[in-house]
C-alpha positions in Angstrom: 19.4 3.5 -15.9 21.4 2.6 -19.1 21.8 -1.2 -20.4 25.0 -1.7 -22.1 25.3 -4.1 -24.3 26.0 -7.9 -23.7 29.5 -8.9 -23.2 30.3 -12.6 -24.5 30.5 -13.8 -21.1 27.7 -12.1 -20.3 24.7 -13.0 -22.5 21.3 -12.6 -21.6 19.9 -16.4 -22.7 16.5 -15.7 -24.5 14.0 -18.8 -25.3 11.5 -17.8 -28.4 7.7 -19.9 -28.2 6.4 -19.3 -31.3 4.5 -21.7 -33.8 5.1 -19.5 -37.3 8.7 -20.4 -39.0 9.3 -17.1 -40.5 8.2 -14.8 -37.4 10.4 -17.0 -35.2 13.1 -17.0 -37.4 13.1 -13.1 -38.1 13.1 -12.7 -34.4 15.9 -15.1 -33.5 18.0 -12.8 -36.3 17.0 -9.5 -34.7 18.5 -11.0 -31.2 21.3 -12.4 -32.3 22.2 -9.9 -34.0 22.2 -7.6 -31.2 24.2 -10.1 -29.2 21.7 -11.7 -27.3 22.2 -15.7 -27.0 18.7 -17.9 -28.1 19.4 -21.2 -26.1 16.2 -22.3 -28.9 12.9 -21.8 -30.6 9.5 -23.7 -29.4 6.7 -23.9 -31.1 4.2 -25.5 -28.5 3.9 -25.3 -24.7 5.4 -28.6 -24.1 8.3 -27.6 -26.1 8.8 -24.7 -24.5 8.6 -26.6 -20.9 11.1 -29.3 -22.0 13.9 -26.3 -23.4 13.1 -24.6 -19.7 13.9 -28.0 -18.0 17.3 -28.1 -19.5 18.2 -24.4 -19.5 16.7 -22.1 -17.7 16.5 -18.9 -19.9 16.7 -15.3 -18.5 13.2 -14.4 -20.8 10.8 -15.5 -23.2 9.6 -14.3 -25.8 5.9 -15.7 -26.2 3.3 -16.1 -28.8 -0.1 -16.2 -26.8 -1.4 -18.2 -29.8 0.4 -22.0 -30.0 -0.2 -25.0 -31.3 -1.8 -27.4 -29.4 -4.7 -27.2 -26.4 -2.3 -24.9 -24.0 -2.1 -21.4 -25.2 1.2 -18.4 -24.2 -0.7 -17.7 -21.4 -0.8 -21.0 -19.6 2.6 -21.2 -20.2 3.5 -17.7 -18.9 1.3 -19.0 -15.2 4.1 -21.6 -15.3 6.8 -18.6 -16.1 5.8 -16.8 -12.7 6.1 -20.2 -11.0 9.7 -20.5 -11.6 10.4 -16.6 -11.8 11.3 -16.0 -15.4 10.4 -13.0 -17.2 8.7 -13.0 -20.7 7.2 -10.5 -23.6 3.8 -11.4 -25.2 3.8 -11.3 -29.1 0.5 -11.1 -30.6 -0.9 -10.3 -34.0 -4.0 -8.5 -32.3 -4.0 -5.7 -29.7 -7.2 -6.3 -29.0 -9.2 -5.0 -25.4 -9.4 -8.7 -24.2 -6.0 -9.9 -24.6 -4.6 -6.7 -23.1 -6.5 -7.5 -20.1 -5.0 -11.0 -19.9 -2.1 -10.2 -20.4 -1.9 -7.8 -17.5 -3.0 -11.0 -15.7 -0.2 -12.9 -16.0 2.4 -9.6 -15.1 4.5 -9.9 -18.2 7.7 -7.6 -18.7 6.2 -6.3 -22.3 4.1 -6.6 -24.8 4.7 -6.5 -28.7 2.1 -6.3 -31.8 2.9 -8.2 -34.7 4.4 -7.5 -37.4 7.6 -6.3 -35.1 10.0 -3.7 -36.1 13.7 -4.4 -34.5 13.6 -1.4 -32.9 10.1 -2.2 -31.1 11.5 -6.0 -30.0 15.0 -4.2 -28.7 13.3 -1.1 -26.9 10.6 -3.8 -25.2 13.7 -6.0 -24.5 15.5 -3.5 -22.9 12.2 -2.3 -20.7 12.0 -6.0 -19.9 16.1 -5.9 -18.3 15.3 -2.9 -16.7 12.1 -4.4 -15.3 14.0 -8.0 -14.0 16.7 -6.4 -12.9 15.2 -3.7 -10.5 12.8 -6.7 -10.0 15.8 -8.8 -8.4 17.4 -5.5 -6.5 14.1 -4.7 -4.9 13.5 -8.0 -3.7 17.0 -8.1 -2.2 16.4 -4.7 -0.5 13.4 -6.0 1.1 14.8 -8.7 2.1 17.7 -7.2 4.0 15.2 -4.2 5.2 12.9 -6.9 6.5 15.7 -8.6 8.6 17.9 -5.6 9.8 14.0 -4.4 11.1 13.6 -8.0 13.0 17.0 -8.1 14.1 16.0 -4.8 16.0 13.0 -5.7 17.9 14.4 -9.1 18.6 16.7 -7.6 20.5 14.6 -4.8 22.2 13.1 -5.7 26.0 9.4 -5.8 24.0 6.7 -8.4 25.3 5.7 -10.7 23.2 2.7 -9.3 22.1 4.3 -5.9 21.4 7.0 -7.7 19.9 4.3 -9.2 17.5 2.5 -5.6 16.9 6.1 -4.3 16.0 6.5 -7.0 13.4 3.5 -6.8 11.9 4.5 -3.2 11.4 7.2 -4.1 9.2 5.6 -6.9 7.0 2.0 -5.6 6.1 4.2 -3.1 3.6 5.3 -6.4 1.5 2.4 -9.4 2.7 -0.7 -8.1 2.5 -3.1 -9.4 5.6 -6.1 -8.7 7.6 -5.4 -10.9 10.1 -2.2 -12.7 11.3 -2.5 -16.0 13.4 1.1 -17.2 15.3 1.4 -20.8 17.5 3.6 -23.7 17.9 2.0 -26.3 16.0 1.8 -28.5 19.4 1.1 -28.1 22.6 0.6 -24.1 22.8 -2.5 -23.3 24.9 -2.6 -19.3 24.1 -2.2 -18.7 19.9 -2.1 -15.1 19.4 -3.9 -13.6 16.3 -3.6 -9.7 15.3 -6.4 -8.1 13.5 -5.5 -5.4 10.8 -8.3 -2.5 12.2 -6.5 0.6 10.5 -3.3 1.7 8.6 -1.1 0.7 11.4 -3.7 -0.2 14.0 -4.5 -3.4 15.4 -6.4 -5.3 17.8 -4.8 -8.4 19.6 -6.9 -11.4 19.7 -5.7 -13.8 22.5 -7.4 -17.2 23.7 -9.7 -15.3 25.8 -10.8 -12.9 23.3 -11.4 -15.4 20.8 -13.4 -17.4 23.0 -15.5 -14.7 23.1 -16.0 -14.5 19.8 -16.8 -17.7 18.8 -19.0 -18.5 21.8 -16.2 -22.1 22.2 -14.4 -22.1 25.9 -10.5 -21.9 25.9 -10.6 -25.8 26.1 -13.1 -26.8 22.9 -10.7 -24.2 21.1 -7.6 -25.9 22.1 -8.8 -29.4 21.3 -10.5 -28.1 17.5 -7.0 -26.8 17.0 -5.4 -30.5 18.0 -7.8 -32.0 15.8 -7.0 -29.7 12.6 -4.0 -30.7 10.3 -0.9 -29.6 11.1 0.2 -27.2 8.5 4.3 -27.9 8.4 5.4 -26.8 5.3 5.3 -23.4 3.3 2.1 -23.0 1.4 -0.4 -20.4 -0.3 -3.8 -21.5 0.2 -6.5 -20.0 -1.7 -9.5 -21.2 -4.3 -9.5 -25.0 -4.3 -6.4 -25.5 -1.7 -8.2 -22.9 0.6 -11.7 -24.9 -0.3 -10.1 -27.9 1.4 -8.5 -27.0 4.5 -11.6 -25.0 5.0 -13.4 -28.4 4.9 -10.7 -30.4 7.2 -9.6 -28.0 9.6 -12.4 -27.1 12.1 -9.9 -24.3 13.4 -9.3 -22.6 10.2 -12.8 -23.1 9.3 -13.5 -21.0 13.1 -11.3 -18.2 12.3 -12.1 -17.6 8.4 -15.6 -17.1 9.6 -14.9 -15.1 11.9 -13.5 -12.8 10.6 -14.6 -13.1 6.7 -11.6 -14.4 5.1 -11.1 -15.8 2.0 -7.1 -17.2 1.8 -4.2 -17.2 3.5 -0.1 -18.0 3.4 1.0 -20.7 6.4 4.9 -19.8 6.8 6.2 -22.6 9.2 9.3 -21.8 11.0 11.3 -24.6 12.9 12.6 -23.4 16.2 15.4 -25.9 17.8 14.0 -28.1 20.8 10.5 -26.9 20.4 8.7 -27.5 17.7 7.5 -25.9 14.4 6.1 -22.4 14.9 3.5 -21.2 12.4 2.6 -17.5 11.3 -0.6 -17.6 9.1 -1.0 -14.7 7.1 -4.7 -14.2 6.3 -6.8 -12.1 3.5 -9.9 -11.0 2.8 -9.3 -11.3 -0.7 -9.6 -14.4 -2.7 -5.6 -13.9 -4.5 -3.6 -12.0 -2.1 -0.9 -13.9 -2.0 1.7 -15.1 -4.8 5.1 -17.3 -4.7 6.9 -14.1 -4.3 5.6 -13.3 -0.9 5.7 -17.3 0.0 9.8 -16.8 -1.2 10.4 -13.5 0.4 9.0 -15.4 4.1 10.9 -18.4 2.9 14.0 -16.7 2.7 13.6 -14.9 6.6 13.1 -18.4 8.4 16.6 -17.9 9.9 15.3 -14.5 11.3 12.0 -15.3 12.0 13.5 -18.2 14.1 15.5 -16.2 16.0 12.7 -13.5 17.0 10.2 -16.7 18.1 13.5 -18.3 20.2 13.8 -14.6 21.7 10.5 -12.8 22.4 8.1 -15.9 22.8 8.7 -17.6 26.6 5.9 -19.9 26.4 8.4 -22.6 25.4 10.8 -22.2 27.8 11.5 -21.2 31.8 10.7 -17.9 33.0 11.2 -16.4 36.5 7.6 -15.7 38.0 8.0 -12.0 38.0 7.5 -11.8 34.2 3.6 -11.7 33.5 2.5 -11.7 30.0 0.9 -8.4 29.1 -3.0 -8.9 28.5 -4.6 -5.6 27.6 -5.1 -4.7 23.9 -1.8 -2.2 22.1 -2.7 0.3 19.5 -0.1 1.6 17.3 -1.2 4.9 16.6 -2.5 5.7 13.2 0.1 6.6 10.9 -2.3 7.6 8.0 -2.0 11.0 8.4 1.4 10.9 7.2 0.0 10.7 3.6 -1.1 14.2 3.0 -4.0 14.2 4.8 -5.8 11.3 3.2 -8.5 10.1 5.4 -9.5 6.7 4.9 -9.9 3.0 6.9 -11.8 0.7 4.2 -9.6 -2.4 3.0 -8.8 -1.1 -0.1 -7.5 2.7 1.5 -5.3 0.5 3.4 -4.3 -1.2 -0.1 -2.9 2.1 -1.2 -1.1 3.1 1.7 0.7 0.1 1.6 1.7 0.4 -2.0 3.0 4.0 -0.9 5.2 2.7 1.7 6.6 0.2 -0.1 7.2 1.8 -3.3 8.4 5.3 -2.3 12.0 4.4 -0.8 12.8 3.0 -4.8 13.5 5.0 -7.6 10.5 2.8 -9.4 8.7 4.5 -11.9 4.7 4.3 -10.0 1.5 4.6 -12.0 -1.8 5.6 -10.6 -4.7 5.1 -12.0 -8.4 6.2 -11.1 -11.4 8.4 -11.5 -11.3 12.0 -11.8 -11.3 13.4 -8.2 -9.7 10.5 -6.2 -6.9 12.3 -4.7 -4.4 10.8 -7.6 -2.0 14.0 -6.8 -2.4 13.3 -3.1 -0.8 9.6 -3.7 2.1 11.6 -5.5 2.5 13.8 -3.0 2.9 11.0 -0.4 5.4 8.8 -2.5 7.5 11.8 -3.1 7.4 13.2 0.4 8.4 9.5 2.0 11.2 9.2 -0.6 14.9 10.1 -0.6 14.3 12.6 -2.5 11.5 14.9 -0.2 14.3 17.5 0.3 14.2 18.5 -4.0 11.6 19.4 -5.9 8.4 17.9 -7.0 7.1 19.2 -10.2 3.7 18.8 -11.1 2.9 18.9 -14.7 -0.8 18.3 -15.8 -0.6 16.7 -19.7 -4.0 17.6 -20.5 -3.8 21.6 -19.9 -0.6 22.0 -21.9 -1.3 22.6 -25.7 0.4 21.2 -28.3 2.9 24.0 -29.6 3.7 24.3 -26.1 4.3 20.8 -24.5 8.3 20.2 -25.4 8.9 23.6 -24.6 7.7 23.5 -21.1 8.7 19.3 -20.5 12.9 20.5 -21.8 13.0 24.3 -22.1 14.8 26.0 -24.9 17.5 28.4 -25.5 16.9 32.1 -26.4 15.9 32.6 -30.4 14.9 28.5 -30.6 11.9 30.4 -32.1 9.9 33.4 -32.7 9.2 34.6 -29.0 11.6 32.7 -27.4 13.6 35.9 -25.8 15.4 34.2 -23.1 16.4 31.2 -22.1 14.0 29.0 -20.2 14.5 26.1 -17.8 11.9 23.1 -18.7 10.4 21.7 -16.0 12.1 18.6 -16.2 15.5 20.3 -15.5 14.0 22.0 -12.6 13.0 19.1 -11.0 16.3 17.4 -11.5 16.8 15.5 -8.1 13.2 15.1 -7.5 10.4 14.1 -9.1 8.2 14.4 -11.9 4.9 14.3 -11.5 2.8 13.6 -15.1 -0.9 14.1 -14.0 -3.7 13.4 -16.8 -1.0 11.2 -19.3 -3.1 9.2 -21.0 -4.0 12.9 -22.7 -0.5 13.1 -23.6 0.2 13.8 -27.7 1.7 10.7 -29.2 4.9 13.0 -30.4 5.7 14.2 -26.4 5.2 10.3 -25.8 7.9 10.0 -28.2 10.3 12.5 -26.4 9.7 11.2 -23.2 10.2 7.6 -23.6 13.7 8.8 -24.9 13.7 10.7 -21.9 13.0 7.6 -19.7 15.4 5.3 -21.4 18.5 8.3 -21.7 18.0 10.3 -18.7 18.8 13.3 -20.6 17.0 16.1 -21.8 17.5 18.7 -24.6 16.7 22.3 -25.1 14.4 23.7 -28.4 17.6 24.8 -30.0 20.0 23.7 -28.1 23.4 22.2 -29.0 24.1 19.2 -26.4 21.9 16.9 -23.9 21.6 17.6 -20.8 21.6 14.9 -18.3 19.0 15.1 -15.4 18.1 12.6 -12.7 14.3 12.5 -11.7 11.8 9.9 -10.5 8.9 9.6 -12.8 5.3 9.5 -11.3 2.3 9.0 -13.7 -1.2 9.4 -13.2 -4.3 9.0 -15.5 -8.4 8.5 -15.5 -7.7 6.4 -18.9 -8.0 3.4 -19.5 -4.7 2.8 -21.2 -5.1 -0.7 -22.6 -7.9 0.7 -24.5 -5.8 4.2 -25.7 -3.1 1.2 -26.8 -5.9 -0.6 -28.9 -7.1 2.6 -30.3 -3.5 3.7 -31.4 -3.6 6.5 -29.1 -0.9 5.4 -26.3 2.6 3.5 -26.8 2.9 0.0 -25.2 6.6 0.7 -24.9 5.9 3.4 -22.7 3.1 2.2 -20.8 5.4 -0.8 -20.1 7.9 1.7 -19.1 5.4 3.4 -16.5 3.1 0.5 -15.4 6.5 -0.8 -13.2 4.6 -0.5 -10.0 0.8 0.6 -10.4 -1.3 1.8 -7.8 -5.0 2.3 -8.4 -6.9 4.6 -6.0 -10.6 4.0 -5.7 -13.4 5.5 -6.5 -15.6 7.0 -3.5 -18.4 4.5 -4.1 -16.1 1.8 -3.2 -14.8 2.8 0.0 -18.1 3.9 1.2 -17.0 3.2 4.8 -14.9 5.9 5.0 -17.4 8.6 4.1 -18.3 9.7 7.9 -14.5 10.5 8.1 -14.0 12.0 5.3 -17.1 14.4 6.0 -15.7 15.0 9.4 -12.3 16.1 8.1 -14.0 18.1 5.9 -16.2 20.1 8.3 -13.7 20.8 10.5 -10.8 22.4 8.0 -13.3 24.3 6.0 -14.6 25.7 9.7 -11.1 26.1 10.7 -10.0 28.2 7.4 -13.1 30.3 7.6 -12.6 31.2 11.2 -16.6 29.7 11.9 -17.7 27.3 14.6 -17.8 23.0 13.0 -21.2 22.6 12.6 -23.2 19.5 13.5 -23.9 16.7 11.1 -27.3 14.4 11.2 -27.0 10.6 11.0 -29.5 11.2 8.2 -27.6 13.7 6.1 -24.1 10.9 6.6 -26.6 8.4 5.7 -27.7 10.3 2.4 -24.2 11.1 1.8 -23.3 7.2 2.2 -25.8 6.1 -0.5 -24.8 8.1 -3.2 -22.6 7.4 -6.0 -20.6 10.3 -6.1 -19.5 10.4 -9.7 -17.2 13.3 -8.8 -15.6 11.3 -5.6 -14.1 13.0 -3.0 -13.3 16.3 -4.6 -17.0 16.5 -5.3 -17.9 15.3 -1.1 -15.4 18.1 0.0 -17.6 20.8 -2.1 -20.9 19.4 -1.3 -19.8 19.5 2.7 -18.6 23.1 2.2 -21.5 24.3 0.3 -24.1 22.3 3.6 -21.7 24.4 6.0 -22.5 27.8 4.2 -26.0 26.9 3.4 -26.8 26.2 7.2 -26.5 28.6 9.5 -28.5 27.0 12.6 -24.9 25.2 12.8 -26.8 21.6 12.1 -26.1 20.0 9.2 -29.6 18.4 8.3 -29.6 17.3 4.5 -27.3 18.0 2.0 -27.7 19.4 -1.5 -26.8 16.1 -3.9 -27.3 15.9 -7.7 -29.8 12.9 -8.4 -31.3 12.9 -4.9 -35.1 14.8 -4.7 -37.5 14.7 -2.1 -40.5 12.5 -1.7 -43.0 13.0 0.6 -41.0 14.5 3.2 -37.9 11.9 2.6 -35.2 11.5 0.3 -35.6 8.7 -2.0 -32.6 7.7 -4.4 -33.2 8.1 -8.1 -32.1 5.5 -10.3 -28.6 5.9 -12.1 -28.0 4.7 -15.7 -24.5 2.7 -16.2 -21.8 5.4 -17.1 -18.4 5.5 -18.1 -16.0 7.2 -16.6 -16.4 10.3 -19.0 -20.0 10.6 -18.7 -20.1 11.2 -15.1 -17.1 13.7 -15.5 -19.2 15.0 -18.7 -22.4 15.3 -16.5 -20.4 16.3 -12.9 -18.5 19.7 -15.0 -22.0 20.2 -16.4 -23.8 19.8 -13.4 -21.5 22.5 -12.0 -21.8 24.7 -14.8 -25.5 25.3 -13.9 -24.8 25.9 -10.1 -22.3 28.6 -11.3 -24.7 30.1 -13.8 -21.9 28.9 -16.4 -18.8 31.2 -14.4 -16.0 29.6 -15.3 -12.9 31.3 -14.0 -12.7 33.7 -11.5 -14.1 33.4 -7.6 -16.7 31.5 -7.2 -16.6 29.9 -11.1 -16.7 26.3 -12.0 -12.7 26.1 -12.0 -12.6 27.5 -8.3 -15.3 24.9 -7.0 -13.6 22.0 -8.8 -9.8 23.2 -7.8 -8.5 23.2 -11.2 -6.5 25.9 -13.3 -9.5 27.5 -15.7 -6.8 26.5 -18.4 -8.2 22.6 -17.6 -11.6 23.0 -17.1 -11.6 24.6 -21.1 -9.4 21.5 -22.1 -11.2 19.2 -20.4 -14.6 20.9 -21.7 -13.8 20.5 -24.9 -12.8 16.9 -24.7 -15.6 15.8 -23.3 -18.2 18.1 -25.7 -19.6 20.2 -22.9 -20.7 23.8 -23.7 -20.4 27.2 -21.6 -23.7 28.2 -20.1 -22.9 31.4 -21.7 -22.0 30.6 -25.1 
């Protein structure tokens, strides 16, 4: 997407909040200059509130050191109140305030002293930021409704209806539970509990009586006694604290069910009353004013599919009975490339799939080595537009040097010594698709050069080549980095981070999603059986159990290879024990070792080397170190050599 450049009706108004005359003044110049209108310069929060009060800008730029007690970032918490968008300028890049700014979600992030080139290039990441920021929330919007509109007028049940809906909104409001009632008078609230990716288990009167051990009649009378939550409203820390206190029925279903806040979305339905969805997390900050707006904003609809699909309010022949027994949707999970996985934050990530793979959004992933990173890409491109063209896959830290611009943009035949015919780059083959940039953060700082032009030109050009060639892909980034601290270091650009990090998605690490081990190792068994034409074996609840306790520093990539290794190593077909680095045997029973803290790279460092010694220090070929990991030999010597670890053989 290209930015022209303002028109003089059509000025994007920019507020500066910063306390140093000179810094303010050289920035106001810079803007101006490039025909951008400053409605003012503030040197404290206060200021900076009042300028806001008279005219709203479209951004801010903001110092995150002011005078006064309030600093830039409690002024950018009042920013995401009132949706505008704003660039931090600081005179440190330090870890800390990386991490708070990431916080607060700005739209970029400049180290002083500025160049005009860095505050116009962050500026116009920041437009192209807002503005696919205000397009996708109008999308949603409309794809929320036209999806409403549909099962409102299907022939569903109510509680099906309900299923159905939930269906559509757990992509944009994130919820493990859903409550839905007429404020007065409605003697059988129905509540939907999130149980998979797409599964759920209805929760009527009855049911819940049974879980709380309260007849039908104590319930309904706890639930007359509560406040009556009329108005839109995200509860969580303090606000949650206090309903949790004065509503005995809130108080029943949080502990219930372990929840920690939720988002009460009232919806007024004409001669009956106020009817309340509750939208309920686990987590302590699910929710933000953007999903609170985006419910808001669907009342209308939401209105409509109560008035339709809910009878309790109104007459109905006798022959309709309300359907009782439990609906599963059936799991949908499989959908995403075969990743296995049930855990609250697995159902984090599918989410973030769904709803970021319809957009052209440039997506981020980050986590460990071995999560299934690829996997995620794999999924966003196949459930995008553009699953019918190519996805490229291109893996930053195998490529040397000399080689990376040739293979990202191609070149033309006699660019350079070798070069005896033309070659397509992989960019240009993938034009239509997508891009996939595994292992970034290992990218050199010159090809992060090239491709933030790239990003910001959608063209590419051939070594030698005379003209730009325009291409349209999607970008998808992955990395095991920590990128604010490759930005501190000087080893990573902000402006292209803040180009990437549109729409991140972090995977976790095994450890964390511990739950979804037993199906994991299941899946496992049973395609490595399949592939090698052999009987699944059986597993022991003790071999799942040792499985479950350890840390697994090379996550799933390292449980599929453990599971295969325990098929071939038993051949009575029961899985009994398996063979796990830092477990050993102790009088008959396997005791966990203690683990020292370690950073990402050590447990890749010690994994690889680990692996090295089972392979008597192979590293290509079958059966080597690069086969068991499943990565090119070419990756395993990069990544060896990163991370200081030495060939067995050498």
């Amino acid at each position: 997407m290209e930015f022209q450049k303002n028109t003089a009706d059509d000025k994007m108004k920019i507020l500066i909040v910063e306390d140093q005359f000179i810094e303010a003044n050289d920035l106001r110049f810079i803007l101006q200059k490039a025909d951008y209108e400053v409605i003012g310069v503030a040197k404290s929060v206060s200021q900076a509130l009042e300028s806001i009060a008279q005219e709203k800008p479209d951004l801010v730029f903001l110092d995150i050191r002011l005078r006064g007690k309030e600093t830039g970032i409690d002024l950018a918490k009042e920013l995401n109140k009132n949706h505008i968008g704003f660039i931090y300028l600081s005179a440190n890049s330090n870890k800390s305030i990386l991490e708070e700014a990431k916080k607060t979600h700005p739209y970029g992030f400049i180290v002083k002293p500025f160049r005009p080139k860095d505050v116009l290039i962050t500026l116009e990441i920041a437009s192209y930021r807002h503005k696919h920021s205000i397009e996708s929330q109008a999308q949603q919007e409309n794809t929320i409704k036209e999806s409403i509109e549909a099962i409102t007028n299907s022939s569903l049940k109510w509680e099906n209806a309900l299923l159905e809906l939930c269906q559509i909104l757990q992509t944009y409001i994130p919820f493990d539970y859903i409550r839905s009632s007429f404020v007065k008078d409605d003697p059988n609230p129905i509540g939907l509990l999130r149980k998979n990716f797409d599964s759920y288990e209805i929760i009527d009167i009855d049911k819940f009586s049974k879980i709380t051990g309260k007849s039908k009649q104590e319930l309904f009378d706890l639930k007359e006694s509560s406040p009556k939550l009329e108005f839109p409203k995200v509860y969580e820390r303090e606000a949650f604290a206090e309903i949790f206190q004065n509503s005995p029925i809130k108080r029943m279903i949080v502990q219930s069910f372990g929840l920690k806040s939720f988002l009460a979305v009232p919806v007024r339905i004409e001669n009956a009353g106020v009817f309340n969805f509750f939208f309920f997390s686990r987590n302590s900050d699910s929710y933000t004013n953007e999903h609170l707006s985006l419910l808001t904003k669907l009342e209308t609809t939401l209105a409509k599919f109560v008035t339709t699909m809910n009878t309790s309010k109104r007459e109905i022949p006798n022959t309709i009975v309300k359907k009782k027994a439990p609906v599963k949707v059936q799991d949908k999970s499989e959908e995403f490339f075969s990743m296995i996985g049930s855990s609250e934050k697995m159902l984090t990530v599918f989410d973030h799939i769904q709803k970021v793979a319809r957009s052209e959004t440039s997506v981020l992933i980050l986590g460990e080595s071995g999560t299934g990173k690829e996997k995620v890409a794999q999924s966003i491109h196949q459930l995008s537009p553009r699953k019918n063209k190519p996805l490229v896959v291109i893996n930053c830290g195998a490529v040397p040097d000399n080689l990376a611009e040739s293979l990202f943009f191609g070149h033309e035949k006699g660019a350079f010594t070798g070069a005896l015919e033309r070659r397509i780059g992989k960019f240009e083959a993938a034009d239509g698709g997508t891009v996939f940039l595994d292992e970034i953060g290992e990218m050199p700082m010159l090809m992060q050069i090239k491709l933030l032009r790239v990003l910001q030109e959608k063209e590419i050009e051939r070594i030698g080549g005379n003209s730009p060639i325009k291409v349209n892909v999607r970008i998808i980034a992955a990395t095991n980095r920590n990128l604010e601290q490759e930005i501190a270091a000087g080893r990573f650009r902000l402006d292209l981070y803040y180009r990437l990090h549109v729409f991140p998605i972090t995977v976790p690490a095994l450890r964390e999603r511990r739950d979804d081990i037993p199906a994991l190792v299941s899946h496992f068994m049973s395609t490595f059986s399949k592939s090698n034409g052999i009987n699944t074996p059986q597993i022991t609840d003790n071999a799942i159990q040792q499985m479950i306790k350890y840390d697994w520093p090379g996550n799933i990539r390292e449980l599929e290879h453990i599971v295969q290794r325990a098929i071939l190593l038993n051949p009575d077909a029961v899985i009994k024990e398996v063979p796990l680095a830092g477990l050993s045997k102790n009088a008959g029973e396997e005791k966990e070792q203690e683990f020292l803290v370690q950073t990402i790279h050590e447990n890749e460092r010690d994994y690889i080397t680990y692996i090295l010694k089972r392979c008597k220090g192979k590293i290509s070929g079958k059966g080597g170190a690069a086969e068991i990991l499943n990565i090119p030999a070419s990756t395993l010597y990069s990544k060896m050599k990163k991370l200081g670890v030495n060939s067995l053989n050498s």
